[in-house]
C-alpha positions as CSV (number, residue, x, y, z in Angstrom):
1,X,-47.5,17.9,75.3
2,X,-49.8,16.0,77.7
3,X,-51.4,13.1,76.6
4,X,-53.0,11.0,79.3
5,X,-54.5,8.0,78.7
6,X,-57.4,7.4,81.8
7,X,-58.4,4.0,80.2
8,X,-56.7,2.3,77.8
9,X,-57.4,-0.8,75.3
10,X,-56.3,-4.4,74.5
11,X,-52.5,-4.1,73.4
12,X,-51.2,-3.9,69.7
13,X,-49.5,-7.1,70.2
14,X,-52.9,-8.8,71.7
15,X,-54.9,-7.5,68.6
16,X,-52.0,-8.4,66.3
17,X,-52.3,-12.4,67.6
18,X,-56.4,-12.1,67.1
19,X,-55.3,-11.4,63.8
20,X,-53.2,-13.9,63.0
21,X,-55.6,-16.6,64.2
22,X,-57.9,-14.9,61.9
23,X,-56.2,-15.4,59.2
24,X,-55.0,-18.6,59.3
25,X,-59.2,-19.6,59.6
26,X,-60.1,-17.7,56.8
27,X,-57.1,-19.2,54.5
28,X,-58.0,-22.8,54.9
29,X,-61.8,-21.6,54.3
30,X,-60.8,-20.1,51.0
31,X,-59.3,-22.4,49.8
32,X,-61.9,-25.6,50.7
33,X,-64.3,-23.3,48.7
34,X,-62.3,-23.2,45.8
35,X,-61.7,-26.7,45.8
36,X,-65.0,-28.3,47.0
37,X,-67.5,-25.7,45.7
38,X,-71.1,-25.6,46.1
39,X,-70.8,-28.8,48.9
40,X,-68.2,-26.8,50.7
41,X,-70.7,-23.5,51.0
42,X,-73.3,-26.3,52.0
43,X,-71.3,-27.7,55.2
44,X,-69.9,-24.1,56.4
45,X,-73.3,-23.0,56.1
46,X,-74.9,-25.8,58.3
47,X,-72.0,-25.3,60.5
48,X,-71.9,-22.1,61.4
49,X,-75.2,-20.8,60.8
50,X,-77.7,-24.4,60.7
51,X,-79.1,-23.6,57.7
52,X,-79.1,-25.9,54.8
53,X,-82.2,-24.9,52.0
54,X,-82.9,-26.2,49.0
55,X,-81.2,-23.4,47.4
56,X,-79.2,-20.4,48.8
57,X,-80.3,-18.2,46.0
58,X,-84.1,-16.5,46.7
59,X,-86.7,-16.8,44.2
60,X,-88.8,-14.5,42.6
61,X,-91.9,-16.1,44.1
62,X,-89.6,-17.0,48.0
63,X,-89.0,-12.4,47.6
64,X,-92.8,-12.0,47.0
65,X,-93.9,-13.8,50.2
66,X,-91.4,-12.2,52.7
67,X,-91.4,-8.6,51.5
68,X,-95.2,-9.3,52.6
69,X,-93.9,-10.1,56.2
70,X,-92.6,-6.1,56.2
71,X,-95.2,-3.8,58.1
72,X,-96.6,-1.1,56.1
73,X,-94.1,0.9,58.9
74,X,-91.3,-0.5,58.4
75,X,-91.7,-0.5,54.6
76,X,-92.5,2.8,54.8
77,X,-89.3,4.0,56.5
78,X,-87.1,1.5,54.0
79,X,-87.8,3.5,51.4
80,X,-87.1,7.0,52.8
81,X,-83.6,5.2,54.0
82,X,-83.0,3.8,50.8
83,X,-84.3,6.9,49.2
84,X,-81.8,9.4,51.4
85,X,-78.7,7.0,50.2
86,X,-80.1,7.1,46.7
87,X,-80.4,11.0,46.3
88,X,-76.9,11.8,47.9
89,X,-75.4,8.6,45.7
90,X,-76.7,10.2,42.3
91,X,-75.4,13.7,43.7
92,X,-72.1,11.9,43.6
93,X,-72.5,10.6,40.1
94,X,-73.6,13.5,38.6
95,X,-70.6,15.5,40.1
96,X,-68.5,12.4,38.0
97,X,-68.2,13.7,34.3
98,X,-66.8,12.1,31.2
99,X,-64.4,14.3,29.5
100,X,-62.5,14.8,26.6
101,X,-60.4,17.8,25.3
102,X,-57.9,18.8,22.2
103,X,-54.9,19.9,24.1
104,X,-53.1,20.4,20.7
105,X,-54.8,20.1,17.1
106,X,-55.6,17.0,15.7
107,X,-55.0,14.9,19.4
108,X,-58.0,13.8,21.4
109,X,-57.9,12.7,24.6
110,X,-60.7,11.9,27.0
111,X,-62.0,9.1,30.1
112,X,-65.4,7.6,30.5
113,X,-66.2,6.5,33.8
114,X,-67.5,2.7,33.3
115,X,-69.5,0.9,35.8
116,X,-67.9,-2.5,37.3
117,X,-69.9,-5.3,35.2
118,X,-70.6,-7.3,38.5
119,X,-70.8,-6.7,42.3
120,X,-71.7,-8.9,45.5
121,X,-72.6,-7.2,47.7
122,X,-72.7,-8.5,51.6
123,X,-75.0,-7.5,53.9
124,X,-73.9,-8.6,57.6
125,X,-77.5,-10.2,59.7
126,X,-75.9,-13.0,61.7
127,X,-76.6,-11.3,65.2
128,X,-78.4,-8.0,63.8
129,X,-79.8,-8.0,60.8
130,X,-78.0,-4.8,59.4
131,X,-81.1,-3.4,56.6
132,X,-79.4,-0.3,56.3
133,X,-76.1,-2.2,54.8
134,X,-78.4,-3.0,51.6
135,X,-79.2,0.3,51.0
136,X,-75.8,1.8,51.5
137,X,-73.8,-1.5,48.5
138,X,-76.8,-2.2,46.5
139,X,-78.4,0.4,45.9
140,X,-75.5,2.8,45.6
141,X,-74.4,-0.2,42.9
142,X,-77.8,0.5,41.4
143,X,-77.3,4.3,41.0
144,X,-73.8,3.6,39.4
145,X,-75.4,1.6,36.7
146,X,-73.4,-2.0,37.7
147,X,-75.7,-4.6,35.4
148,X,-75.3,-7.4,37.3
149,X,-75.6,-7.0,41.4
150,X,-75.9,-9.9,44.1
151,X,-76.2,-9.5,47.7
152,X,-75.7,-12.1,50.4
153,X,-76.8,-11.8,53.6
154,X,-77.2,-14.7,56.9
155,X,-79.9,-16.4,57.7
156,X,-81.8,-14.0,61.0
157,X,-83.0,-16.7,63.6
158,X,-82.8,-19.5,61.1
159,X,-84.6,-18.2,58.2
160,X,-84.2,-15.5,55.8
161,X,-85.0,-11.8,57.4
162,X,-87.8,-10.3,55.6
163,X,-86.7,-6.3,56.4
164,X,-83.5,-7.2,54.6
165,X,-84.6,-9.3,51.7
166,X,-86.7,-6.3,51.3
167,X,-84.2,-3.7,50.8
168,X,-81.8,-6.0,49.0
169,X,-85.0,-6.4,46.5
170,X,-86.1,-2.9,46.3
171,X,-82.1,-1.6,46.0
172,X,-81.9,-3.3,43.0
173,X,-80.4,-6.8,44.1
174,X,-80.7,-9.1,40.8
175,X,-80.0,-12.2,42.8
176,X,-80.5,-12.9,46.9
177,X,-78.6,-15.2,48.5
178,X,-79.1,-16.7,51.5
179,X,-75.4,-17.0,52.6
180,X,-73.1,-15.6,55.6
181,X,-69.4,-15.1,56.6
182,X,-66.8,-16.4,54.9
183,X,-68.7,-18.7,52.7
184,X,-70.5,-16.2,51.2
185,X,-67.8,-13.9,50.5
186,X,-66.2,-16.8,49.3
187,X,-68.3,-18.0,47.2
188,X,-69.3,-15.0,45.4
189,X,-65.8,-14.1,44.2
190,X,-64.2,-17.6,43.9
191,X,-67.5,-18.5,42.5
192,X,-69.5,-22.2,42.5
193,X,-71.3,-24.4,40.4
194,X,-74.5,-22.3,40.9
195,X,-72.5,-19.2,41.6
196,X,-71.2,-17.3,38.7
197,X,-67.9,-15.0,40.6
198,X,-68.5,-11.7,40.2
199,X,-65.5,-8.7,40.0
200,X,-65.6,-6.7,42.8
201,X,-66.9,-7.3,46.5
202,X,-68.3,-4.6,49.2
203,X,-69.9,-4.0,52.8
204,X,-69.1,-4.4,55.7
205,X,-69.0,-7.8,58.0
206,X,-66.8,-9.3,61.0
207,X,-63.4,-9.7,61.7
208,X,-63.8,-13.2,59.6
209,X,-65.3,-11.1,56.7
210,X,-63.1,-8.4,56.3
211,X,-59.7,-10.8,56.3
212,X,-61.2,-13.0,53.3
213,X,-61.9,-9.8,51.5
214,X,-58.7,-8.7,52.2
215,X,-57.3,-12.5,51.1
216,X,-60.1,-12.6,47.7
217,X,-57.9,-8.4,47.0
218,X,-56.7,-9.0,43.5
219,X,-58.6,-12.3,42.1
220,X,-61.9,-9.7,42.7
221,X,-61.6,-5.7,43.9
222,X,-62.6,-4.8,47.0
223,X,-64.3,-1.2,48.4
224,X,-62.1,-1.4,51.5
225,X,-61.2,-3.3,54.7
226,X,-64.5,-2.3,56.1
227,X,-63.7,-4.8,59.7
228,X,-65.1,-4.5,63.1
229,X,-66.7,-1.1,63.9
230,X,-64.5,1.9,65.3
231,X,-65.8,5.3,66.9
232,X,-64.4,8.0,68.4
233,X,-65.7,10.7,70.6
234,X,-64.2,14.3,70.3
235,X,-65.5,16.1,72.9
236,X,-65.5,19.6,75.3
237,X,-67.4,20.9,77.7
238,X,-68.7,23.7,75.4
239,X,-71.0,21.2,73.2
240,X,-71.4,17.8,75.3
241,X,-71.6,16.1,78.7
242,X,-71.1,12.5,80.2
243,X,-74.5,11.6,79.1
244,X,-73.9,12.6,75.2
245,X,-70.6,10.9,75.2
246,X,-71.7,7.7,76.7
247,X,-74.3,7.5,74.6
248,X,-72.1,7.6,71.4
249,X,-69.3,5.2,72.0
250,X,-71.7,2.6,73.8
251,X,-73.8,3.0,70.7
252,X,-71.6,1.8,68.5
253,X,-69.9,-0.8,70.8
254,X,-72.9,-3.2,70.6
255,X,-71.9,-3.7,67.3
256,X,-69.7,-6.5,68.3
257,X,-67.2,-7.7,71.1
258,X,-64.4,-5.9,69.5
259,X,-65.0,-2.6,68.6
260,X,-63.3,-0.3,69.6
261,X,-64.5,3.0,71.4
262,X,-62.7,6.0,72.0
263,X,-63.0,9.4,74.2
264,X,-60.5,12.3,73.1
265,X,-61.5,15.5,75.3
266,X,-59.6,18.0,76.7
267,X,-61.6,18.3,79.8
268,X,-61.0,16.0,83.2
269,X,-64.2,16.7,84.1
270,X,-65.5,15.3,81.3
271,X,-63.9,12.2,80.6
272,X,-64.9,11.0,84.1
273,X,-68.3,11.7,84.0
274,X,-68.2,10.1,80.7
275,X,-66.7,7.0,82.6
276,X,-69.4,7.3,85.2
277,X,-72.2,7.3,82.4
278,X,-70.9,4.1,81.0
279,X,-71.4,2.6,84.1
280,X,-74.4,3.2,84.7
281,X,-75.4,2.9,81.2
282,X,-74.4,-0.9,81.2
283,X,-76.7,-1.7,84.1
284,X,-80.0,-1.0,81.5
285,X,-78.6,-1.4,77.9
286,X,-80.1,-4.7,76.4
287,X,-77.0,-5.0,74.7
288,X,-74.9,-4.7,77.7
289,X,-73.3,-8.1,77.3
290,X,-71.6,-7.1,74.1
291,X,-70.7,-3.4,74.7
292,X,-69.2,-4.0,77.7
293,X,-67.0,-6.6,76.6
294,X,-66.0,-4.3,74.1
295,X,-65.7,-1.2,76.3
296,X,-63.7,-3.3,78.4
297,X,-61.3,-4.4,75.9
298,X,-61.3,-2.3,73.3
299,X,-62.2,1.4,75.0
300,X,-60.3,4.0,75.4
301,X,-60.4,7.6,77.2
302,X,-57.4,10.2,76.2
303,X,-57.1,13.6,77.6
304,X,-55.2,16.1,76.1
305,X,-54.3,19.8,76.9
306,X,-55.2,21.1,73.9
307,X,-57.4,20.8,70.4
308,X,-53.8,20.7,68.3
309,X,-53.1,17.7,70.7
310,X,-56.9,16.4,70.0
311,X,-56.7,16.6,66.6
312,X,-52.7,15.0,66.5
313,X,-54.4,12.1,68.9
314,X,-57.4,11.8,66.4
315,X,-55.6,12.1,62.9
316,X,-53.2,9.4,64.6
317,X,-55.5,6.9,65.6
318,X,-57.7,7.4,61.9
319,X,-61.2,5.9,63.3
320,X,-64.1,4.4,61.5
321,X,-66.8,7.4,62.3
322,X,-65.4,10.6,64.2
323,X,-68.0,12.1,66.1
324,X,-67.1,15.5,66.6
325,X,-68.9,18.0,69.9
326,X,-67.0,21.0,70.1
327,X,-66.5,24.9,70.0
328,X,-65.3,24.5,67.0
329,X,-66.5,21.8,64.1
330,X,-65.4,23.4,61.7
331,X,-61.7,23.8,62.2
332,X,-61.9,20.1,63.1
333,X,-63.8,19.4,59.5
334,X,-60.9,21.5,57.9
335,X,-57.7,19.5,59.7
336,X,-59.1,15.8,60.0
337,X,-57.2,14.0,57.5
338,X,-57.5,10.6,58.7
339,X,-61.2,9.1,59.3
340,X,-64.0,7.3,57.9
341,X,-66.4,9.9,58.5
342,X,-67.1,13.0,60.4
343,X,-70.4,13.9,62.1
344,X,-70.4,17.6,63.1
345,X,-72.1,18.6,66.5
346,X,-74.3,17.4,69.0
347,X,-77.6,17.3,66.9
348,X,-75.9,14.7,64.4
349,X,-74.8,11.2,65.5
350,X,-73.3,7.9,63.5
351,X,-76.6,6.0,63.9
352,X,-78.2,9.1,61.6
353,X,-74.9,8.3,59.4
354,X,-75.9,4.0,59.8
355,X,-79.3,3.8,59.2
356,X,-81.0,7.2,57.1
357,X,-79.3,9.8,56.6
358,X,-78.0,9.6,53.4
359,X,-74.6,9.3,53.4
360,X,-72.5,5.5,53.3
361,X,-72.0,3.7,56.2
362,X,-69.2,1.2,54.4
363,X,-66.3,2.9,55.8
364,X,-62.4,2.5,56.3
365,X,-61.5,1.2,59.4
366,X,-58.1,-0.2,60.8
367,X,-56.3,3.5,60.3
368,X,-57.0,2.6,56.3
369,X,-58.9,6.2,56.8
370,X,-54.7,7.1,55.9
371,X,-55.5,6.2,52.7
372,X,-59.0,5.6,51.5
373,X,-62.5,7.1,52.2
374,X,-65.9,5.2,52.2
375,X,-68.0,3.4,49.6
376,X,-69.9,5.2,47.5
377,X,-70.9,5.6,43.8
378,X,-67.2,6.1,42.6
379,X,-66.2,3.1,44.1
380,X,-68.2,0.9,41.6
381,X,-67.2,2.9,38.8
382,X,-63.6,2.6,37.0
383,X,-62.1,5.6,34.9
384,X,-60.7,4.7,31.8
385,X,-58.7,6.9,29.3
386,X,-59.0,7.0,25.6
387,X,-56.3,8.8,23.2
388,X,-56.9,9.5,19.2
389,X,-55.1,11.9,16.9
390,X,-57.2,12.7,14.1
391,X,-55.1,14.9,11.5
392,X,-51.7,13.6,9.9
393,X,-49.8,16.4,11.3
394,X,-50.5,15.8,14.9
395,X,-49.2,12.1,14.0
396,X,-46.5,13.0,12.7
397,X,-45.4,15.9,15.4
398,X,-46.1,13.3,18.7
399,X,-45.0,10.9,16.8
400,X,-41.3,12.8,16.2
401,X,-41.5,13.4,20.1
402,X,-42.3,9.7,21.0
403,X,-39.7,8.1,18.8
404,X,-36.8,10.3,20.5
405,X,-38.3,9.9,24.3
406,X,-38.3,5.8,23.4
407,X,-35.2,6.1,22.1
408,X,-33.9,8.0,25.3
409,X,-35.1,4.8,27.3
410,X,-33.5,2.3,25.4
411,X,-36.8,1.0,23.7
412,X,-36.2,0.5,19.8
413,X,-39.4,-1.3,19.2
414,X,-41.5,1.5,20.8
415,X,-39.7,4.3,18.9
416,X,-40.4,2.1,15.7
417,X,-44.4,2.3,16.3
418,X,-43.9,5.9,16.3
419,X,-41.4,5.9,13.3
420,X,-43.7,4.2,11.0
421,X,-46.2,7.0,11.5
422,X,-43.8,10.0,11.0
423,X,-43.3,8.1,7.8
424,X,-46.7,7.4,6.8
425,X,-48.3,10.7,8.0
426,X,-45.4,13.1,7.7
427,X,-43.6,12.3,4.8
428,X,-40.5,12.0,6.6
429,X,-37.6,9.7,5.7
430,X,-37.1,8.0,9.5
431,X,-34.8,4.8,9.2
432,X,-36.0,1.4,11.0
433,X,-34.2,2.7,14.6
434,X,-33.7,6.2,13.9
435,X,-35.4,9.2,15.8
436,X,-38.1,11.2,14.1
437,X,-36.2,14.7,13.6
């Protein structure tokens, strides 16, 4: 094998110490939240973002006046986003079916998928106001049926952003909040004295956001450690060229200054023109400050000698959205393993996958693609089981089973609960400790 690395990013150990200081930020921040409430959200609000209202939380009448800010435009093409996310969302649902089924006479057993009975959902605006993030937690909420949704979002140039209000409103939001960061996070699953916490937390945000989700795991579920955004370029010369490449990774390197964009090709040629293209790229972007900082840092350009080793490398390194431009998709759709998401060709790109397409843009970064896939309408609802015997002799037969198996562990009390049924429904004799024959 030949893996060569023609750029490579910040070191593990460098990323692992911006981690740390992270955390420690976040852990104090929790827990001033818990302790000092809605005056705690109030000075971590003016801090960070200046803004201090009345009230965080929108009212009906405050909704009303700056969805009327919207152009009829930009309404327009909010509602065929939100409508795309909605369609593919119920899709999803509608593949999710409660069952139930007699595997043996007289013994029922089934699951009902039930939705989570309260979300908050945050929808990142601090630097861009992200209006396709609503779309992709609340309404996808919405289509699972969760009866009680609340989005945050930061204040946009010191005020609330009407495009996002908008789609928080129209996805089915039942209360706005005007609250970034950590204190929103915070305060929605800790909860306030205007707050009520809710049970589960989703969407995407910074560094800062993602590590008090990850802290907030356990007092409230989480979607997923949905950090700092991650692509990767897999590229040959059959399907793509320096232009095409550049354009992807430096697309989704404005984000923030540390996301990380990577090249895998198997073609020289290729990876420096790609290099070339960013260069000259940078010189016109409007977001140039940020994507070169995180181009510089956090960019990467691997070539490999063959698609095995390009699929090892990407499998390996498990990024956010996998753009894939190749002579062959397909076989990479059918041996990716590890990834967010996967967007197949030169026609498609992650902004389609962002903004409108359809399909959710919350997804695993951080190599959690090992282990998890994306938000979507599963992820807000919870299967549960249900078990019911119905006839005395199926009581009595699982019962005879269950008393033996319990008494195989050890467990005298459990074998009892099934004793006490062989005797009631059997008619058998079964002694206080003695195994159902």
């Amino acid at each position: 094998m030949a893996i060569t690395h023609l750029k490579t990013a910040k070191s593990e150990a460098d990323r692992a110490e911006d981690d740390s200081k992270v955390r420690e930020i976040v852990e104090s921040t929790l827990k001033a939240i818990e302790t000092g409430g809605d005056a705690t959200v109030r000075e971590l609000s003016e801090k960070f973002d200046n803004y201090a209202p009345a009230s965080f939380k929108l009212s009906q009448s405050e909704i009303e006046a700056l969805m009327a800010e919207v152009s009829p435009r930009d309404m327009e093409d909010i509602k065929f986003a939100q409508e795309q996310v909605r369609n593919f969302a119920q899709a999803q649902r509608d593949s999710m079916l409660d069952i139930e089924v007699e595997p043996m006479p007289g013994v029922i057993l089934g699951h009902r998928n039930i939705p989570v009975q309260s979300v908050g959902c945050y929808v990142p605006g601090g630097k861009f106001p992200m209006v396709a993030s609503a779309h992709m937690s609340v309404a996808t909420a919405s289509v699972a049926g969760v009866p009680r949704i609340i989005a945050a979002t930061p204040p946009w140039q010191g005020k609330p952003n009407p495009a996002v209000v908008t789609a928080m409103h129209l996805g089915g939001a039942h209360e706005i909040y005007v609250l970034g960061g950590i204190q929103a996070v915070g305060a929605m699953a800790i909860g306030t004295e205007t707050i009520d916490p809710v049970h589960m937390l989703v969407g995407p945000g910074n560094a800062f956001v993602a590590e008090a989700k990850r802290q907030l795991y356990g007092r409230v579920g989480i979607d997923l450690f949905a950090g700092p955004t991650e692509t990767m370029v897999i590229a040959d010369e059959t399907a793509a060229d320096g232009e095409l490449c550049a354009t992807d990774l430096l697309g989704q390197a404005e984000h923030g200054y540390n996301s990380p964009a990577v090249l895998v090709t198997n073609s020289e040629k290729l990876a420096r023109d790609t290099l070339t293209e960013i260069d000259r790229l940078l010189t016109m972007l409007p977001t140039a400050d940020t994507a070169s900082k995180s181009w510089e840092e956090y960019g990467e350009v691997i070539l490999c000698d063959s698609y095995d080793e390009m699929l090892e490398v990407a499998n390996d390194i498990a990024s956010e959205h996998v753009q894939v431009m190749t002579d062959r998709d397909d076989w990479f759709l059918e041996h990716m393993h590890s990834y967010g998401a996967l967007f197949l060709g030169p026609r498609t790109n992650v902004a389609n996958g962002d903004k409108v397409i359809g399909t959710n843009h919350t997804l695993p970064t951080k190599k959690a693609g090992r282990y998890t896939g994306g938000l979507w309408v599963g992820k807000f609802l919870k299967t549960h089981s249900y078990q019911k015997v119905t006839t005395d002799a199926a009581a009595a037969e699982i019962g005879a089973y269950c008393s033996r198996l319990c008494l195989l562990e050890g467990f005298v009390g459990h074998a009892e609960q099934a004793n006490v049924r062989v005797r009631r429904y059997g008619g058998q004799n079964v002694p206080y400790g003695g195994a159902a024959e």
